[in-house]
Phi, psi and omega in degrees: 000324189292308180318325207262304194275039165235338162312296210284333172331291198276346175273005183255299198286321174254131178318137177262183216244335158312327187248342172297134191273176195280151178242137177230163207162164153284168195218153177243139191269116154278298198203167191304336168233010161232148173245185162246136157219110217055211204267025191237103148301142173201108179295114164288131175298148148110302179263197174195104169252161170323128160278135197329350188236008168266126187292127117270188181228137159301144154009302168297352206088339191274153170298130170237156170262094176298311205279337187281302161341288193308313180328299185312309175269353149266028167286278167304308184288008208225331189335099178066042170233162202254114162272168182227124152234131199261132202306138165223019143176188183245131174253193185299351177275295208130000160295162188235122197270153161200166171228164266201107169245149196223095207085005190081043155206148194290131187293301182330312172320291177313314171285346169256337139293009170259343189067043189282318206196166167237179183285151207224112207258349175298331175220042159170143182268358198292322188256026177302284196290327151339288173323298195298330185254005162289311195268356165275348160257034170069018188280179179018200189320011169263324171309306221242199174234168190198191178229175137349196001042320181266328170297340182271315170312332217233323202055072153264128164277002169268352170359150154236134157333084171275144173120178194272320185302142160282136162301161175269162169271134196092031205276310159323292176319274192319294168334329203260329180254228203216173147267034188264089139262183168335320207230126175300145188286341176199142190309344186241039175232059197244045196246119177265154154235152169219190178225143195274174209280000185239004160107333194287144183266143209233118158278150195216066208276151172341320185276346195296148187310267175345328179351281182289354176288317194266088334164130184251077192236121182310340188284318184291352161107013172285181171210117174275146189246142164261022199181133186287341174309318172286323183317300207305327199262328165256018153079022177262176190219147169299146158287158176260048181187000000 
């Protein structure tokens, strides 16, 4: 009885993210689908874009940083402009998904009508028709070929190929692997991570002791960040040395 009445307490006392008021702000661009805004990570709801470090191919066949690309124009198209979002849950990072208008338009939109990013069915049907006409007229990563987001995350090698370019043969192998090599996918993408020998993922910024030391091979499981909010977001840690 007691329990049950500290339950209905806290559904009084604390607010649900339905009743939480909206954050608004300029937003610093992480990735084609998370921003910062004050001290609030936030997963745009609804889509899935290439992660900064995901590879596609242009028109030519050639590698392209797609991922760097979605970041970017939605960088340029937000620039100093004020968002309002509205929280509709927490995901397993401790992000807060919402969805997001920027001048009074929905951003999620804009980015899957740009062909930035897709509709993400696992957890929403809203950007469905967006999707289908971003791919009929060839924008943003529908010119070239690419794989999913959520399938590049998992390296399904069964993926199937989206976009208007026929893949080259070996198309796969390239689609699948990251642009964490040697050389940053972008000058302002130098934060290495690797992972240490207890399994942990390890960050490392430009100043850190270890820095020039640490070898950037896909095969070894690094990766590069643009940030420590993202390392942090992606389940990394600082080095302590």
């Amino acid at each position: 009885m007691l329990r049950k009445f500290l339950v209905a307490l806290s559904l009084i006392v604390i607010p649900s993210l339905a009743q939480a008021a909206d954050i608004t702000g300029t937003a610093k661009v992480r990735a084609g689908d998370f921003v910062v805004i004050g001290n609030t990570r936030i997963r745009l709801g609804g889509i899935d874009a290439p992660s900064v470090d995901q590879l596609c191919l242009n028109t030519k066949g050639e590698r392209w940083t797609c991922g760097v690309a979605a970041r970017d124009e939605l960088a340029k198209f937000t620039d100093g402009k004020s968002w309002v979002c509205h929280a509709r849950s927490i995901d397993r990072r401790g992000r807060t998904v919402a969805r997001c208008e920027v001048g009074g338009e929905d951003i999620q939109k804009w980015l899957v009508r740009g062909g930035w990013a897709l509709a993400y069915p696992r957890m929403s049907h809203d950007y469905d028709a967006d999707e289908a006409a971003a791919r009929e007229v060839k924008a943003g990563m529908w010119q070239g070929a690419f794989i999913a987001p959520w399938d590049w995350r998992v390296r399904n090698k069964k993926t199937i190929i989206l976009g208007a370019t026929k893949p080259p043969e070996g198309a796969h192998a390239i689609l699948l692997a990251s642009a964490s090599g040697p050389v940053a996918p972008s000058p302002d993408c130098t934060i290495k991570g690797n992972v240490n020998t207890a399994g942990e993922c390890i960050y490392h910024t430009p100043t850190s002791r270890w820095y020039t030391q640490i070898k950037m091979k896909i095969s070894k499981g690094t990766r590069w960040f643009c940030s420590v909010e993202e390392a942090e977001a992606a389940g990394c840690r600082e080095t302590r040395r």
